[in-house]
Structures are given as C-alpha cells and as structure tokens.
C-alpha positions in Angstrom: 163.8 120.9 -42.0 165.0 124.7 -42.2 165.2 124.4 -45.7 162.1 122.8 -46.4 160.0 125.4 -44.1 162.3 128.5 -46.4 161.1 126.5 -49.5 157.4 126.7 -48.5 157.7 130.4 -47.1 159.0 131.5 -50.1 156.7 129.9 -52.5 153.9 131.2 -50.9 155.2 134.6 -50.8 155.5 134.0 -54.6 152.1 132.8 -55.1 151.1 136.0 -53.5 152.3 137.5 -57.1 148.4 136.2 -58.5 146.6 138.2 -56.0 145.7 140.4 -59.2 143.1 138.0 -60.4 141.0 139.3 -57.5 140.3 142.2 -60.1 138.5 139.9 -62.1 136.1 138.9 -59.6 135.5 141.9 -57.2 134.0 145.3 -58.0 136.7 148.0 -57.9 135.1 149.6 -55.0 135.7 146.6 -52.6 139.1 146.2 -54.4 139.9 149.7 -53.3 138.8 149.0 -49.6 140.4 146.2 -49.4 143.5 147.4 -50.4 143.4 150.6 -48.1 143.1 148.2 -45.3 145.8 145.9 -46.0 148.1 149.2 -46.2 147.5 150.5 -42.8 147.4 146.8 -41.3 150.9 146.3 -43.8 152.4 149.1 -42.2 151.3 148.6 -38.5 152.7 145.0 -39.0 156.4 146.4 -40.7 156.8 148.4 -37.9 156.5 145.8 -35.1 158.2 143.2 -37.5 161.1 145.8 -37.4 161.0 146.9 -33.7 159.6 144.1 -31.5 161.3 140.9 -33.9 164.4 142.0 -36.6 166.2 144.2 -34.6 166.0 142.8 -31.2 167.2 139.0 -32.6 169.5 140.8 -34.4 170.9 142.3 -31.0 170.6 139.0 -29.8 172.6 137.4 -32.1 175.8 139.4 -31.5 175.6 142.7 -29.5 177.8 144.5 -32.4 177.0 148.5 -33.0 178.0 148.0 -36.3 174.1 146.9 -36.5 172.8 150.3 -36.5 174.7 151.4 -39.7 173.4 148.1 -41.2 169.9 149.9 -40.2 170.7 153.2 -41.8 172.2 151.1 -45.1 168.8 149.1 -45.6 166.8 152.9 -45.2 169.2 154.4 -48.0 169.4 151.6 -50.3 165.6 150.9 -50.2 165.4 154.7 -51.0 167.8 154.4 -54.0 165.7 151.4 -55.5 162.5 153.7 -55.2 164.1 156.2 -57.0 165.9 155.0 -59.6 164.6 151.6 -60.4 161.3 153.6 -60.5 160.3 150.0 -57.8 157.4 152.3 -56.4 154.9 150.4 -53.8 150.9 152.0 -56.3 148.1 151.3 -55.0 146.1 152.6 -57.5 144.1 150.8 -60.4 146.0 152.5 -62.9 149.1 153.7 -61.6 151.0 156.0 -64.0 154.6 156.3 -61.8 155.9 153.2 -63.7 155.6 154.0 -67.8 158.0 151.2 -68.7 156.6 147.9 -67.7 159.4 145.8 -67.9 161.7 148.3 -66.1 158.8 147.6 -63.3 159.4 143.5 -63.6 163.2 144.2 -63.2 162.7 146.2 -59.7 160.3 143.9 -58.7 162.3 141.1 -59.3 165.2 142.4 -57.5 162.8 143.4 -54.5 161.8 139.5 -54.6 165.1 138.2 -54.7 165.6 140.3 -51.3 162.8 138.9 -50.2 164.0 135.3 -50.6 167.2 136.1 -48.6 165.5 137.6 -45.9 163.5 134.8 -45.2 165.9 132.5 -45.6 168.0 134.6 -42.9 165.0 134.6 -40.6 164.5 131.0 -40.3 167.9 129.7 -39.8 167.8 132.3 -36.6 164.8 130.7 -35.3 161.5 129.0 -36.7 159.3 132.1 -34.8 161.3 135.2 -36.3 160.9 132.9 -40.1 157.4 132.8 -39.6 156.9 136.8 -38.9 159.1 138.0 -41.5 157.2 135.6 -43.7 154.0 136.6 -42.9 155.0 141.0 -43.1 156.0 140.7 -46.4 153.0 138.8 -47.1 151.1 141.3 -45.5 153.2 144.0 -47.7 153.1 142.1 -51.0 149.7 141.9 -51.6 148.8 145.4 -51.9 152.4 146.1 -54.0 151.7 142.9 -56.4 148.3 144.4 -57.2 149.9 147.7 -58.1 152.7 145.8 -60.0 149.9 143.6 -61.9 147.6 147.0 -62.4 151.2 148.5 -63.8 151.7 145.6 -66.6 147.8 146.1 -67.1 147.9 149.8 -67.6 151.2 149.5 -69.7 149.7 147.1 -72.5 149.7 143.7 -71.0 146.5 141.6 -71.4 145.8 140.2 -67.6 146.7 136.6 -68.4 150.2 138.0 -69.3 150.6 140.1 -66.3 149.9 137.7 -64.3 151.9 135.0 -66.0 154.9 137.6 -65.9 154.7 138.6 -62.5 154.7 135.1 -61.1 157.7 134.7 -63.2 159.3 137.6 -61.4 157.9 136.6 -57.7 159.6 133.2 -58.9 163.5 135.2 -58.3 162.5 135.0 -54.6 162.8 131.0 -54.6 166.7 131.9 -56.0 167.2 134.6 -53.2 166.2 132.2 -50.1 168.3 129.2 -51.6 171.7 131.5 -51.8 170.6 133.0 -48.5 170.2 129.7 -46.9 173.7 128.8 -48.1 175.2 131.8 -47.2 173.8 131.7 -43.5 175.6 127.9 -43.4 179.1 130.0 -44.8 179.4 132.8 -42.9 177.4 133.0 -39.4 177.4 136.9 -39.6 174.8 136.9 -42.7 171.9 137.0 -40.3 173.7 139.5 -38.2 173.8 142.3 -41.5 170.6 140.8 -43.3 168.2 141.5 -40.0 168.6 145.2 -39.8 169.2 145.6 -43.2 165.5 144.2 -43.6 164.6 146.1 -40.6 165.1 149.8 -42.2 164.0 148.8 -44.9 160.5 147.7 -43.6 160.7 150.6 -42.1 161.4 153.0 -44.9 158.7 150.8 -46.4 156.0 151.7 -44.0 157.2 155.3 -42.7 157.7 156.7 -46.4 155.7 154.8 -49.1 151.9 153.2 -46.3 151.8 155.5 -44.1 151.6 159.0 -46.2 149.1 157.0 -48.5 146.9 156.6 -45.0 147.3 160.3 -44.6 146.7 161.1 -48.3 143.0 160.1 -47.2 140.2 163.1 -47.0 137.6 160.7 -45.6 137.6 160.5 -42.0 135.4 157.2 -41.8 138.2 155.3 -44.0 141.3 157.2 -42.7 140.0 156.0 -39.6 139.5 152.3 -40.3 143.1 151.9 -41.6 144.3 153.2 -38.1 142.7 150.7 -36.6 144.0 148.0 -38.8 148.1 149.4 -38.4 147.0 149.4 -35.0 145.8 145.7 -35.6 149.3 145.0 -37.2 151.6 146.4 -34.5 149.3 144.4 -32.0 149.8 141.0 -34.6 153.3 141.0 -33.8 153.4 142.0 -30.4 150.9 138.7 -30.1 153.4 136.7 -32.2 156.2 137.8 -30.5 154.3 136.5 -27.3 153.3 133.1 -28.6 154.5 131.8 -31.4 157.2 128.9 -30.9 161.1 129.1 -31.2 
C-alpha cells in the first residue's frame, strides 16, 4: 500500500509539470497574482514542512547528530545546483536567467528525480509526513514549473512542446520515488539522511530564492497579501501536523 500511495504522490507532483497551460486561459495579470501568492504561501509552507515535520521525524527516527550536517549538506548542495546547473526557481513570464533551454530540462529533471526520493522517503516513515512533503512541493512546483514552461517558451519552444517536454522531465520523479522506495527497504538509514537533507533544502528554497522575491515587491497592498498567505502556509502545517493521520 506504501508503494501505491508513492506511485500516486508522485504522479501528481508530475502532473503539476502542465500547470503552464493556465497561460493560455488566464490574463497575465491574474497569472502574475496568482503566482505571487502561491510564493509566499510556498515558502510559509517549506518552512513549517522543514521545522514542525522533516526535521523532528527525522530526530525521531534515530537521535543521531550527524543529522545536522545532513541539514547543512542539503543547504550547500541545493546552492551548488542553483548556481551551476543554472536550476533557478523565475517567476517571471519571460525569464532571461536560463538562455539554454535544455540545460534548464536537465536541472529540472534532476530537481524532479530528488523529488521522487523524497517522497518516497517520507511515506515509508509514516502515511502523515508522505502526505506533507507531498503536498510542499506541490505547493513549490507550481510556481517553478510555470517559470520552467515560460523558460522553454521564451527560449524557442512552441507551448505544445514545452509542455510536452516538461512533463517528460517531471516524468524522472516517478524513477526517483521507485529507487527511493527500494532503498528505504535496503538500508533503514535512507530516511534518516534523506529528511534533513530535504529539510535545508526546503529551506534554502524558501529563505534564498520566495522569500527575497516577497521583498523584491514595492507595492505594499501585494507585499502584504503574500504575508498573509506564508503565514497561511506555516499555519497549513502546523494544522496538518495536528490532524492528519499516521
């Protein structure tokens, strides 16, 4: 039943790759707000997915302080594939950071393939911690996959292609949470490196790529709004944490 529920998590996460096809059917402007909010709700909810769920079942699962370096590995690698994969989280309609789109369809693919062993990790811990992870980098991908599919755009894709191309790469996540699941069965101390691994780098995620786009913002009336909504996403998992089932 563990598998099936990784399976589903991860295919969904996947489908999350087609959220650009909202640009066909919404004005920009609404596009724009939208995304803004998810950001600060994204970030809010990476936090308290790192703080209040990952690190603390992490603890739980063995009470090693080797756990904390794990923490500062996740930060610096995340920052290494930022920098020189050129895997950047735009949020912009036309983002110019990524000139070479397929170099932006490797990184991504590599970020998805992460995300497939996180969640695999998270679910054989418990069915609750499975389900948050799940549902942060939801939360996280759908503001990144519209960058990604606004990237492909800007760099000479027609839609249908990005589209069909980033699914294709979201697709590597199904191959990460497979090999996860069968490395958690191999070796019990997978989850015990994989959850604060993912932990700093949710929060490298949110500290250094959401939140300074939140305070990038001149306009009090939005830069307010997506305070409430990371607000909103701390308080998401401190609810889930609260009363979602093992």
């Amino acid at each position: 039943m563990v598998l099936i529920w990784i399976i589903i998590s991860t295919l969904v996460v996947s489908l999350i790759s087609l959220v650009g096809v909202l640009t066909l059917a919404i004005s920009d402007k609404l596009l724009h707000k939208l995304i803004f909010c998810f950001i600060g709700f994204s970030a809010g909810a990476l936090i308290g997915g790192a703080f209040l769920h990952l690190l603390p079942e992490a603890l739980q699962e063995n009470n090693n302080p080797n756990i904390f370096y794990y923490l500062i590995l996740g930060i610096v690698l995340f920052f290494i594939m930022e920098r020189f994969l050129h895997w950047r989280h735009c949020h912009e309609e036309h983002c110019q950071i990524h000139p070479f789109t397929y170099l932006s369809l490797i990184g991504d693919g590599m970020h998805n393939f992460l995300d497939g062993l996180v969640i695999a990790a998270s679910f054989v811990v418990s069915f609750k911690l499975g389900v948050v992870t799940t549902v942060a980098i939801i939360l996280h991908e759908i503001p990144q996959e519209l960058g990604d599919f606004a990237v492909l755009v800007y760099g000479g894709f027609s839609r249908k292609k990005a589209l069909f191309c980033n699914f294709i790469s979201a697709l590597t996540a199904l191959l990460g949470a497979l090999i996860g699941y069968f490395l958690s069965g191999i070796s019990g101390n997978f989850p015990v490196f994989i959850l604060p691994f993912t932990a700093g780098g949710f929060i490298y995620i949110a500290a250094s790529d959401l939140i300074p786009e939140i305070h990038k913002e001149k306009d009090l009336r939005r830069s307010t709004t997506a305070f409430f909504a990371f607000f909103l996403g701390i308080l998401f998992m401190i609810l889930a944490k609260q009363f979602l089932p093992e």
